[in-house]
C-alpha positions in Angstrom: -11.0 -76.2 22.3 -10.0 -73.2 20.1 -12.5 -73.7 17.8 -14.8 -73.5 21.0 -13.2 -71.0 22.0 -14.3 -68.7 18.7 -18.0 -69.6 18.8 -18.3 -68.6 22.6 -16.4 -65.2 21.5 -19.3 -65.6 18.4 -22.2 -65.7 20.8 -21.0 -63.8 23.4 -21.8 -60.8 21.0 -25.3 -61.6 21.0 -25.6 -61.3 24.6 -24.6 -57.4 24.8 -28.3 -56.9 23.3 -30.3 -58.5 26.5 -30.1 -56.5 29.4 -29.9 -59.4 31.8 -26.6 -58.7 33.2 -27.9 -59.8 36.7 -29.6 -62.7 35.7 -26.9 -63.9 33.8 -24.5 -63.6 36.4 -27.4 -64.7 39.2 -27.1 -68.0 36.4 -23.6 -68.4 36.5 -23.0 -68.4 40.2 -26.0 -70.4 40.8 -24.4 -73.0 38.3 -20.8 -72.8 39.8 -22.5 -73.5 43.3 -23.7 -76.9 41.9 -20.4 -78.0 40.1 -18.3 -77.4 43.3 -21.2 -80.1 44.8 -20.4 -82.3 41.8 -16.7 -81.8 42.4 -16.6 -83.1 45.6 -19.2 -85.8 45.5 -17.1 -89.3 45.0 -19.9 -91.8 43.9 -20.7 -91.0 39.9 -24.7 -92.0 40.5 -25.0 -89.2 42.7 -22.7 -86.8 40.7 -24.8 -87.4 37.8 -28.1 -86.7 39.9 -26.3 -83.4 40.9 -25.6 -82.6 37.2 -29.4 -82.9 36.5 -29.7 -80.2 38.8 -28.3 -77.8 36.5 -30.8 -77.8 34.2 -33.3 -76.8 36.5 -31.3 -73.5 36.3 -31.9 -70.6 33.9 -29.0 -71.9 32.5 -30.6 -72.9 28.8 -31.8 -69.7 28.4 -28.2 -68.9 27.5 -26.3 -70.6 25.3 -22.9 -69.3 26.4 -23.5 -70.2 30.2 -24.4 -73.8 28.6 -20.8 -73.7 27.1 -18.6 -72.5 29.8 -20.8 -75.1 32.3 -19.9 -78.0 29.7 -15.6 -76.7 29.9 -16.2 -76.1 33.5 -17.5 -80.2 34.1 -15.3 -81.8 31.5 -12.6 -80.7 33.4 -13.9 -81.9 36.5 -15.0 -85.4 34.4 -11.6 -85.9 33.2 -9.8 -85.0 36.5 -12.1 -87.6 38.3 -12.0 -90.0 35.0 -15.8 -90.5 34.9 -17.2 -91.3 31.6 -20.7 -90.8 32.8 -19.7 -86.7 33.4 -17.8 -86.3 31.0 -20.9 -88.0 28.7 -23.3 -85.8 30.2 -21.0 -82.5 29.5 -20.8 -83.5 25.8 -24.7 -83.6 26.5 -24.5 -79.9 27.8 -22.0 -79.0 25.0 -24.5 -80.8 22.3 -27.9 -78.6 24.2 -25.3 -75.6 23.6 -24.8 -75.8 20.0 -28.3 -76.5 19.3 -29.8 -73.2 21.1 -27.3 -71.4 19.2 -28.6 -72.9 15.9 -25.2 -75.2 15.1 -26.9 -78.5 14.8 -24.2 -80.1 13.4 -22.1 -79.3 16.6 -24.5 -80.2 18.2 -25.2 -83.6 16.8 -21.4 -84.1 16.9 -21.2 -83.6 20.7 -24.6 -85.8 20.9 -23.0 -88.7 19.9 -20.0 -88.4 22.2 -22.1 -88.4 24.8 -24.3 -91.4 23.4 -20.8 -93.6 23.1 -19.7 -92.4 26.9 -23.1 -93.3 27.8 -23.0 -96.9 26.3 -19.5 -97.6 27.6 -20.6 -96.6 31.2 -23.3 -99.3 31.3 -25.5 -97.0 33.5 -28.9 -96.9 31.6 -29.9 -94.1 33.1 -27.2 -91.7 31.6 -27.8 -93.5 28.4 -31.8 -92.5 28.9 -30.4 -88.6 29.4 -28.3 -88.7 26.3 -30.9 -90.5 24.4 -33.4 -87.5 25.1 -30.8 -84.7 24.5 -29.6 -86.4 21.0 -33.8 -86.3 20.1 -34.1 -82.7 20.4 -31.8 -81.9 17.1 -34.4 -84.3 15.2 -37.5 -82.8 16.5 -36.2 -79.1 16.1 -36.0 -79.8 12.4 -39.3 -81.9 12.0 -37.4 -85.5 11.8 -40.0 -87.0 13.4 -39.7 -90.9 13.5 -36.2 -90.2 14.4 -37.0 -88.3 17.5 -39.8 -90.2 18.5 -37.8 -93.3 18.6 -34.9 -91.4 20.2 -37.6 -90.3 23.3 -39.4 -93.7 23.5 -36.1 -95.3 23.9 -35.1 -92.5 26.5 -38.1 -92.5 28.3 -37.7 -97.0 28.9 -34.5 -97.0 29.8 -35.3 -94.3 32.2 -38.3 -95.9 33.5 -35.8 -99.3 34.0 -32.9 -97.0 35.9 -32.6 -96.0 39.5 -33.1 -92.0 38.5 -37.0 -91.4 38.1 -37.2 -87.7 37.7 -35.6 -89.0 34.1 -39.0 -90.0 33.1 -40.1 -86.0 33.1 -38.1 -85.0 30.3 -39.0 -87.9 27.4 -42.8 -87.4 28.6 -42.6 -83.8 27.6 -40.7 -84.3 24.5 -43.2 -87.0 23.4 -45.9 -84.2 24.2 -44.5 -82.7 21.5 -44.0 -85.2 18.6 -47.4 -86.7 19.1 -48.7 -82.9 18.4 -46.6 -82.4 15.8 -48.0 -85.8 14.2 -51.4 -84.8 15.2 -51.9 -87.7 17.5 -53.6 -85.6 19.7 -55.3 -87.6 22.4 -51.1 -89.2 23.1 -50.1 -85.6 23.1 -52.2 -84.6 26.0 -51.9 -87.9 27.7 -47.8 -86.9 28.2 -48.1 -83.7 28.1 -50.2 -83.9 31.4 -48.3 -87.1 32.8 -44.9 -85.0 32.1 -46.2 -82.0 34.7 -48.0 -83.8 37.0 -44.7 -85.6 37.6 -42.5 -82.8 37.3 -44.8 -81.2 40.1 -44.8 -84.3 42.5 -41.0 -84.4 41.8 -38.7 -81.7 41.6 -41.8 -78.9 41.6 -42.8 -76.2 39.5 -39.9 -76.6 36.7 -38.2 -74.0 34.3 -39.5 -76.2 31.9 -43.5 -75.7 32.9 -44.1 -73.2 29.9 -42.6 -76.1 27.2 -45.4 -78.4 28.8 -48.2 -75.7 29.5 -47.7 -74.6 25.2 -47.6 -78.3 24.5 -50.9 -78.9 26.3 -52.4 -75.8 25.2 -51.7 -76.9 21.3 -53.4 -80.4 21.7 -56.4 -78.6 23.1 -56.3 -76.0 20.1 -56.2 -78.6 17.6 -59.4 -80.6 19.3 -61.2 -77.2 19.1 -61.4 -76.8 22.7 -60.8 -73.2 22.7 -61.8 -72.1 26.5 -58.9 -75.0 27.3 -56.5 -74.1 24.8 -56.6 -70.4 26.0 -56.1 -71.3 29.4 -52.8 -73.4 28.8 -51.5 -70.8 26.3 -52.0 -68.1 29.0 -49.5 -70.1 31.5 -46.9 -70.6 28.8 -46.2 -67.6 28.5 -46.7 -66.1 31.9 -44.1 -69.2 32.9 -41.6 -67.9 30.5 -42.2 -64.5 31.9 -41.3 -65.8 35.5 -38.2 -67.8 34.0 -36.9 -64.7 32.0 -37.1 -67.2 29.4 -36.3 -65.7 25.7 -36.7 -68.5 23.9 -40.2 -70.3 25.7 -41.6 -66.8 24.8 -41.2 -66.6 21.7 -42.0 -70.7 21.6 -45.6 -69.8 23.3 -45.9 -66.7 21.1 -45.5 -68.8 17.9 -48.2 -71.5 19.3 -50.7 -68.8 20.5 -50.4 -67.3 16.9 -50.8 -71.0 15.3 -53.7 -71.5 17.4 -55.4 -68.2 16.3 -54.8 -68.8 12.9 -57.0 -72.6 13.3 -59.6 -70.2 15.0 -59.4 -67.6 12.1 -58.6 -65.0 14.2 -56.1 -63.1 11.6 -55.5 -60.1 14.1 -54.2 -61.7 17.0 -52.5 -64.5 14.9 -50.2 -61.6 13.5 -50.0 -59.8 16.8 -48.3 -63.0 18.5 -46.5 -64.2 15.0 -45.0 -60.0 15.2 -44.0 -60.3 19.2 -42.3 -64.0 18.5 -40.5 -61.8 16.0 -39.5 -59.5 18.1 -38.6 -60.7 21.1 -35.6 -63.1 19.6 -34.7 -60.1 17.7 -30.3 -59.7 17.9 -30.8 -62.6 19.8 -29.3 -65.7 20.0 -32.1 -67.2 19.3 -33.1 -65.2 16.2 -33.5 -68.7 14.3 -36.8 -68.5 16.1 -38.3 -66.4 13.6 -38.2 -69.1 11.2 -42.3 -70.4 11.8 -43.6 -67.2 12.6 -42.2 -65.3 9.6 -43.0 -67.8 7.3 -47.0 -67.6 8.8 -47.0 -63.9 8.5 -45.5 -64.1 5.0 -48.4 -66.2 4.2 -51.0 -63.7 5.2 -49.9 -60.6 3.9 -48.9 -62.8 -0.1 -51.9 -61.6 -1.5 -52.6 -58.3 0.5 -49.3 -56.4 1.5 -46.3 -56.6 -0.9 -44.0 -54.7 1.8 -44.8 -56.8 4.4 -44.7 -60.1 2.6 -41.1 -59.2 1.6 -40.2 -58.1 4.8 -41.2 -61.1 6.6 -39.9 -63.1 3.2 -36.6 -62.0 4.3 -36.4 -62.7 7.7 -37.9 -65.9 7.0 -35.5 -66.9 4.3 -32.3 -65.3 6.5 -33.7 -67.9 9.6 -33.9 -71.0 7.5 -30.9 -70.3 5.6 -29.0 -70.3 9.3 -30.5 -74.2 9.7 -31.8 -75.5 6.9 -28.8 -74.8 4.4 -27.8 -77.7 2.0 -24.2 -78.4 3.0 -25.9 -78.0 6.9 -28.5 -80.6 5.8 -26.1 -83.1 4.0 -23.6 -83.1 7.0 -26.4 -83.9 9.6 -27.7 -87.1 7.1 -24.2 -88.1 7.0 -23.6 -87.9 10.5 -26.9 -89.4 11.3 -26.3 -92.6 8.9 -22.9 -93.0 11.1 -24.3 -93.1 14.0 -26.6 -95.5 13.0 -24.0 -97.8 11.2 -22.3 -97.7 14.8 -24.9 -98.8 16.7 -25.5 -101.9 14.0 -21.5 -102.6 14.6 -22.3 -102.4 18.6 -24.8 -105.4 18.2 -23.2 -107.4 15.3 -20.1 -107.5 17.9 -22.2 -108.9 20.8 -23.8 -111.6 18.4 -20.4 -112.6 17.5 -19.9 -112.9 20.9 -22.5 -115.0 21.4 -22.4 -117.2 18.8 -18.2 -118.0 20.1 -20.1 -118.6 23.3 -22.7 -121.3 22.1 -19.7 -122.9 19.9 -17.0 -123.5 22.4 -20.3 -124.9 24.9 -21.0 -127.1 21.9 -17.6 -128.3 21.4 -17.1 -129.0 24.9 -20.5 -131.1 25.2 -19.2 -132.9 22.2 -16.0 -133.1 23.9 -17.8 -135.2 27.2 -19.3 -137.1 24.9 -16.4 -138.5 23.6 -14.8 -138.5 27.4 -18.0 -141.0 28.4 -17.5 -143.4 25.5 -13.7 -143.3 25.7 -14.7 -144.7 29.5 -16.9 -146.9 28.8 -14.9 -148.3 26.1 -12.0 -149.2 28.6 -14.0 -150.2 31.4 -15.8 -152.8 29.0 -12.7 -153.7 26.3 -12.6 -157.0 28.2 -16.3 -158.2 27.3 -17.1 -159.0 23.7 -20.5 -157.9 24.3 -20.0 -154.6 26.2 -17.4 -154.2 22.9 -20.0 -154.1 20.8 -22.3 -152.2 22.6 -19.2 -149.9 23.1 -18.6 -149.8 19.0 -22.0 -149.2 18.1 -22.1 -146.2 21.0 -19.1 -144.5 19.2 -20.3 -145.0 15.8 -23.5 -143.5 16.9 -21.1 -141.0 18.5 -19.1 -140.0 15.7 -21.9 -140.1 13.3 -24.2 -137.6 15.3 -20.8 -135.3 15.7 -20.3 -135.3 12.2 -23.8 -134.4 11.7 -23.6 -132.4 14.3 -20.4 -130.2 13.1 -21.3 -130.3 9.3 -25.2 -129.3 10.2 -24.2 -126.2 12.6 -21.8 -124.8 9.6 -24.3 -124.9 7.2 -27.1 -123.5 10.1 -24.7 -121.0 10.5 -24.3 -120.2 6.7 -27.8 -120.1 6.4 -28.7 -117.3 8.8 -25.4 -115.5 7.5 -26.7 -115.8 3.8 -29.9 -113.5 4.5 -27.8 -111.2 6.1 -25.1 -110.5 3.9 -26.2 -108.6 1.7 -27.9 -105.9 4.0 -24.8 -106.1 5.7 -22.6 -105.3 2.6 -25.1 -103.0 1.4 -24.9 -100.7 4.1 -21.2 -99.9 3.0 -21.9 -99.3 0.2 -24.9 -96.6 0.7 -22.0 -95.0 2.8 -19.7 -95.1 -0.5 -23.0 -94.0 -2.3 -23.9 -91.0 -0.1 -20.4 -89.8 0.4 -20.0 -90.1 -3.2 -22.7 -88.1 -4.2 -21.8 -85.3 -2.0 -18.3 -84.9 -2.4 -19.4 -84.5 -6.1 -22.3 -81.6 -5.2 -19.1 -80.0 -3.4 -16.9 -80.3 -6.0 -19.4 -78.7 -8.2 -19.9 -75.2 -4.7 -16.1 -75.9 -5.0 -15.4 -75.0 -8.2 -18.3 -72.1 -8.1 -16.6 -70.4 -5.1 -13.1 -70.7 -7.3 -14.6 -68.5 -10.2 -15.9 -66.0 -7.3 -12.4 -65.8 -6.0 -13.2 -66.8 -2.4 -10.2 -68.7 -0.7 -11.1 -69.7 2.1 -14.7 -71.5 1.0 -12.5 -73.3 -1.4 -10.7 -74.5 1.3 -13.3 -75.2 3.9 -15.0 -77.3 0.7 -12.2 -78.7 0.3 -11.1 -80.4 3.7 -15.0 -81.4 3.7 -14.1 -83.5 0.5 -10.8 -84.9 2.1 -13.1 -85.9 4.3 -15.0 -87.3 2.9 -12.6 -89.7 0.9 -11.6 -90.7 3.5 -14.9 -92.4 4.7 -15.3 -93.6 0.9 -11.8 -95.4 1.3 -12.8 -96.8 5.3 -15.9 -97.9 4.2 -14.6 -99.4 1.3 -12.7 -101.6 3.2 -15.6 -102.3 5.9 -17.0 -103.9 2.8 -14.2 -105.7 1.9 -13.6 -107.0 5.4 -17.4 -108.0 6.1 -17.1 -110.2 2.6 -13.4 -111.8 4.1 -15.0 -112.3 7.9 -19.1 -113.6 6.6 -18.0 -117.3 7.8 -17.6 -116.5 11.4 -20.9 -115.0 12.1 -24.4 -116.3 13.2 -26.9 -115.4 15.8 -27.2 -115.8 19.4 -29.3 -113.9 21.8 -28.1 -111.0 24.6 -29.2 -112.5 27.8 -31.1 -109.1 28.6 -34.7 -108.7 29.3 -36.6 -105.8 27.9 -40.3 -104.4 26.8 -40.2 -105.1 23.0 -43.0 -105.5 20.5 -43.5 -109.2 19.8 -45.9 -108.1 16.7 -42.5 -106.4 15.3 -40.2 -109.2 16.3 -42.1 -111.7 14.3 -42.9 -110.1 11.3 -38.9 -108.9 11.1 -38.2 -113.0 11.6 -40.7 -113.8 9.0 -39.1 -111.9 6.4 -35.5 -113.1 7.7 -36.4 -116.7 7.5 -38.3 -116.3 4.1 -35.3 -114.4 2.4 -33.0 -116.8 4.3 -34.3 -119.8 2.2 -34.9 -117.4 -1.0 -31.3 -116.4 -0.9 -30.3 -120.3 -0.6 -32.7 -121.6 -3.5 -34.4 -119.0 -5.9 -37.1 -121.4 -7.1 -38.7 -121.2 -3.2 -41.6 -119.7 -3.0 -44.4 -119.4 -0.4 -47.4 -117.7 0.5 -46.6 -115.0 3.7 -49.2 -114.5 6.2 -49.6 -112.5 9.5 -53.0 -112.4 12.1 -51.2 -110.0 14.7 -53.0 -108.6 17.7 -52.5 -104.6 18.1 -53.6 -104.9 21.6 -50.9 -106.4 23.0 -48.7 -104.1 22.9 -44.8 -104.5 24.2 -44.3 -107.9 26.8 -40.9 -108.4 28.9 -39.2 -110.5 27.0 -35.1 -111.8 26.0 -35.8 -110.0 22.3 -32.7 -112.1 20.5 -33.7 -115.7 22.3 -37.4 -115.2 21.4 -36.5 -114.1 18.2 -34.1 -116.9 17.5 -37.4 -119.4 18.6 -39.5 -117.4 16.2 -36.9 -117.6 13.7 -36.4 -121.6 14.4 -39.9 -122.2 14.2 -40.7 -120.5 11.0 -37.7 -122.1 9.3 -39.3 -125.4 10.0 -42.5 -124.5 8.7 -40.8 -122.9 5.3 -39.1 -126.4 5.4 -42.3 -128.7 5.8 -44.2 -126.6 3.3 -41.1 -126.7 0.4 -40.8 -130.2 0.8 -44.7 -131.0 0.6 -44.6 -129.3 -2.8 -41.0 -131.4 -4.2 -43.1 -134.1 -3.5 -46.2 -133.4 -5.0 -44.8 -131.8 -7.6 -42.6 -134.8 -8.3 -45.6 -137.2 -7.7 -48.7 -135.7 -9.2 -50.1 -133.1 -11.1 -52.1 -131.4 -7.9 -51.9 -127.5 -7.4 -50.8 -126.8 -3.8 -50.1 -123.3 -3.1 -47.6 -123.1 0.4 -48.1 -121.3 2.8 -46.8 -120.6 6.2 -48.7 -118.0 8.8 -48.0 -116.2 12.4 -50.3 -114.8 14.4 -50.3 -113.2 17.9 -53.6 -112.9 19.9 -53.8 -112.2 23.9 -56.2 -114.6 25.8 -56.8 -115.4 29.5 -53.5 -113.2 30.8 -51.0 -114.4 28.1 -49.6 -113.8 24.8 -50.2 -116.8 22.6 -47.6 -116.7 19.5 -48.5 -119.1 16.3 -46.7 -120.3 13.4 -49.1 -122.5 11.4 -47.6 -124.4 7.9 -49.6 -126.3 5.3 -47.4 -129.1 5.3 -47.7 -132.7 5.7 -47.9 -132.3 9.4 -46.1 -134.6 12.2 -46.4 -138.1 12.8 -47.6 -139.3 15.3 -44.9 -141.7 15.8 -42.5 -138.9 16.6 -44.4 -136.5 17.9 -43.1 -137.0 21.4 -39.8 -137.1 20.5 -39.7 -133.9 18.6 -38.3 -131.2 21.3 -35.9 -133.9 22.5 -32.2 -132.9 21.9 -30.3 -134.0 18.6 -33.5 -135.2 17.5 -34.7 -135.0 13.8 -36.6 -136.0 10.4 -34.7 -134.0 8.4 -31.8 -135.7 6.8 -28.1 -136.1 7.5 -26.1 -132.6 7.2 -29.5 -130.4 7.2 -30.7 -130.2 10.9 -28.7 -130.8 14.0 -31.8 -131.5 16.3 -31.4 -129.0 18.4 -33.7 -126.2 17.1 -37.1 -127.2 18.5 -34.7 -128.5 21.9 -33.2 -125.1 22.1 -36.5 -123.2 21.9 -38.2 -125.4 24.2 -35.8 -124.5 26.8 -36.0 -121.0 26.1 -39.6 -120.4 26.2 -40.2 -122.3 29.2 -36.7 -122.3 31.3 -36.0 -118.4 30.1 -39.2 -117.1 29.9 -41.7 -119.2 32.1 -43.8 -120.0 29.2 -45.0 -123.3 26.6 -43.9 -124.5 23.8 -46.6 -127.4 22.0 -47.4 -128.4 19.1 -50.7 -129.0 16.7 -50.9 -131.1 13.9 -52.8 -133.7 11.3 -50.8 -135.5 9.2 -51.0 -134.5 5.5 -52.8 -131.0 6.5 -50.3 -129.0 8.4 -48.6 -128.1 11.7 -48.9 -125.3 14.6 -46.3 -124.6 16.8 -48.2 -122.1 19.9 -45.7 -120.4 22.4 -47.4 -119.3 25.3 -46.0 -116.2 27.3 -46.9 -114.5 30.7 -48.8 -111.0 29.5 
């Protein structure tokens, strides 16, 4: 806290320079007003609804107000001990920073509020967190990063109870899709995001953010009349909101849209009055894009100008953009991201215990029923052996049973581990590399004589050995631990993209078989339909059917050519392909083999448990068993099969659209 307590001293400096004493304080009370509300309100849904309300506030037009709120409610979080405010005041804290231009605290307070989130279960707080985490990526043109950061923020809000939620990913999208010129998806949100912030909470502080948004996919499609409209609002919205930084936000798009039009005059009359109007501010940063633009004119006709603007361009991005900044953010990024791949390797593994102590224990009543029948029957010669057979059978099929599953289980593992071990080790990499570039400002800063960046550098490389040594041994134990892991699914429905889900299994299943014999080879092919967009579905049981499915036709197709190669001289190239294709209200998924096809002597038997061609110690029988049960029982959808013996094989799932 006394850290915090110096960077609120920091910007409280810049605030002298606004002349907004009233609406400051108008701010703070109108802020304080809400707390008490959240204070006193005992259920944490509805206290979180009431935290929302802040932001419809001037509050983020003031980056200190933003910090003493986030003290002010992680007080009141930790006196209550709810996770879900005290996650969505590391969410203020995190907005905070990143107004101020501290992306890295900001990131840092981002994340806190993105494990508080996940811990409360609520998907709804995790949707809010989601959204705030995406604005440090967008700020600093990460795109793929933030877009995937706002798609996820806008489903989860979309699945929770809290629909004004929806408003804020909308916008945000608005404004990736522009910046990746994906124009017609731009406008599409950017329109959606106000017409529901209207219907919703009302005109919104936010309205000039999604007016400039608007106005700059109309600019880019060269509808001028449009664009000028939408530009107009923006900034008389910011004018209404006493907003600083949408100002100079609309001032930087109006100049950007004047330069497309070649309209040099007004482009540097808006580029100069984005300029000027975060000058001494907090949010001097902001001169970043419009100095660089009017740099950029005035290179090849004003060399006062051009170094003018040079410099405030250069003193702007040096406050974001420095190398040490940069470095820490990729580092802190790759973290999170390591986390979240921990998160749902440690639900697997709790999955996979799950399915293993249900296998046991059907194994288990197995050997219950022939135990019975054995001693109900002992006293008949020909119930005995009946009763013999029955247990050889038994103890035959559980020692295929247990010796199959290991090596099923060792299978999927083998794909895996080196991605898994690899990650590590980029971590060793990365740190590696930069504790070395520090050593090298390190020893720079020593011949200039200045102590204390010495020391700053070096805690940072303490640091940073010490995530070199903890990853180390993240290696070390993921190599000691790689028997006890294997799939299983999460039991929770969601929208995912079955296109991506079974071109990821393709590759897993094909590297899978690599990994366990290097002479495999076979021909990869995909036929997906980009029309069908995302379905419903339980992502890690559909994935494991894909998965199961695609092993078997790698299997069919490896054996067909051992035989032939064994046999004859013939060229047979295998070749296994999945396609996706909607038709009459479903999703029709295929995985098609060039095998030697099923025969029709076994055809019926083939999704029947413990049922198999394959032999002894390399299938269990229950793959195709499994997945018939999960595409039909779990997802109200078929599961058949096509074939002609010596030509090949289709398995076709069928789901609801």
């Amino acid at each position: 806290m006394k850290k915090l307590g110096i960077h609120i001293c920091f910007l409280l400096c810049f605030f002298s320079g606004f002349g907004q004493d009233e609406i400051i304080q108008s701010t703070r009370q109108e802020v304080d007003s809400i707390l008490q509300l959240v204070e006193a309100e005992k259920d944490p849904a509805k206290r979180f609804e009431l935290i929302l309300d802040i932001y419809d506030t001037r509050v983020e037009g003031y980056p200190l107000l933003i910090l003493e709120t986030f003290q002010k409610l992680l007080l009141i979080a930790q006196k209550s001990k709810d996770i879900i405010a005290e996650s969505n005041a590391y969410s203020l804290a995190g907005q905070g920073y990143r107004l101020s231009g501290d992306h890295i605290k900001g990131l840092d307070y981002h994340h806190k509020a993105i494990v508080l989130a996940e811990k409360s279960r609520n998907i709804s707080v995790l949707s809010w967190a989601q959204n705030q985490i995406g604005h440090i990526y967008k700020d600093r043109g990460e795109n793929e990063k933030a877009l995937n950061l706002y798609t996820a923020a806008k489903q989860n809000a979309s699945a929770g109870k809290v629909k004004i939620l929806e408003v804020w990913p909308m916008m945000n999208l608005a404004a990736v899709f522009l910046a990746t010129n994906q124009l017609d998806s731009s406008l599409f949100y950017g329109k959606l995001a106000y017409e529901k912030t209207v219907a919703l909470r009302g005109f919104a502080t936010q309205s000039s953010y999604i007016f400039s948004n608007i106005a700059g996919a109309y600019s880019k499609m060269g509808d001028n009349p449009k664009a000028l409209e939408y530009y107009n609002k923006a900034i008389n919205s910011a004018d209404e909101n006493h907003s600083v930084r949408y100002r100079a936000m609309a001032y930087q798009a109006f100049a950007e849209h004047f330069q497309r039009s070649r309209q040099t005059d007004s482009c540097i009359l808006y580029a100069k009055k984005a300029i000027d109007v975060v000058h001494n501010s907090v949010f001097s940063y902001l001169a970043i894009k419009p100095s660089k633009l009017l740099t950029d004119i005035y290179e090849n006709s004003n060399a006062d100008s051009t170094i003018k603007y040079l410099k405030i361009y250069k003193a702007a991005n040096d406050s974001l953009n420095n190398t040490r900044a940069n470095q820490q953010l990729q580092m802190m990024t790759f973290e999170e991201d390591q986390r979240q791949r921990d998160i749902a390797a440690e639900k697997i593994n709790y999955q996979n215990k799950i399915r293993t102590n249900l296998l046991l224990a059907a194994i288990g009543v197995f050997l219950i029923i022939g135990l019975i029948l054995y001693q109900n029957n002992r006293q008949k010669q020909k119930a005995n052996k009946i009763l013999e057979a029955t247990l050889d059978n038994l103890k035959s099929t559980q020692s295929q049973l247990v010796q199959s599953e290991k090596m099923a289980s060792l299978g999927e593992l083998t794909a895996g581990i080196a991605h898994e071990i690899q990650n590590p080790l980029n971590f060793v990499n990365n740190f590696s590399e930069v504790s070395a570039e520090l050593v090298k400002e390190m020893v720079e800063e020593m011949d200039k004589g200045n102590k204390d960046e010495v020391k700053a550098i070096a805690n940072d490389l303490v640091q940073n050995l010490e995530k070199i040594n903890h990853h180390g041994k993240r290696a070390d134990g993921i190599v000691k631990g790689m028997l006890q892991h294997s799939r299983s699914g999460s039991g929770i429905k969601e929208p995912t993209n079955i296109n991506a889900l079974a071109d990821e299994y393709l590759r897993l299943a094909y590297h899978g078989l690599r990994a366990k014999d290097k002479s495999f080879n076979a021909a990869m092919k995909t036929d997906f339909d980009d029309s069908i967009g995302n379905i419903n579905i339980l992502p890690q049981d559909m994935g494991r059917v894909i998965l199961n499915l695609i092993t078997n036709a790698f299997y069919a197709v490896n054996e067909k050519k051992k035989t032939l190669t064994a046999t004859t001289s013939a060229v047979y190239e295998p070749a296994v392909t999945v396609s996706t294709k909607r038709k009459e209200g479903k999703v029709m998924i295929s995985v098609t083999d060039n095998g030697n096809g099923i025969p029709k002597k076994v055809i019926e038997k083939i999704f029947q448990p413990f049922f198999t061609t394959k032999p002894t110690g390399q299938g269990t029988g229950l793959g195709l068993s499994m997945s018939y049960d999960i595409v039909t029982k779990g997802h109200g959808g078929e599961l058949k099969v096509e074939t002609k013996e010596n030509e090949g094989a289709t398995f076709i799932i069928s789901l609801p659209a």
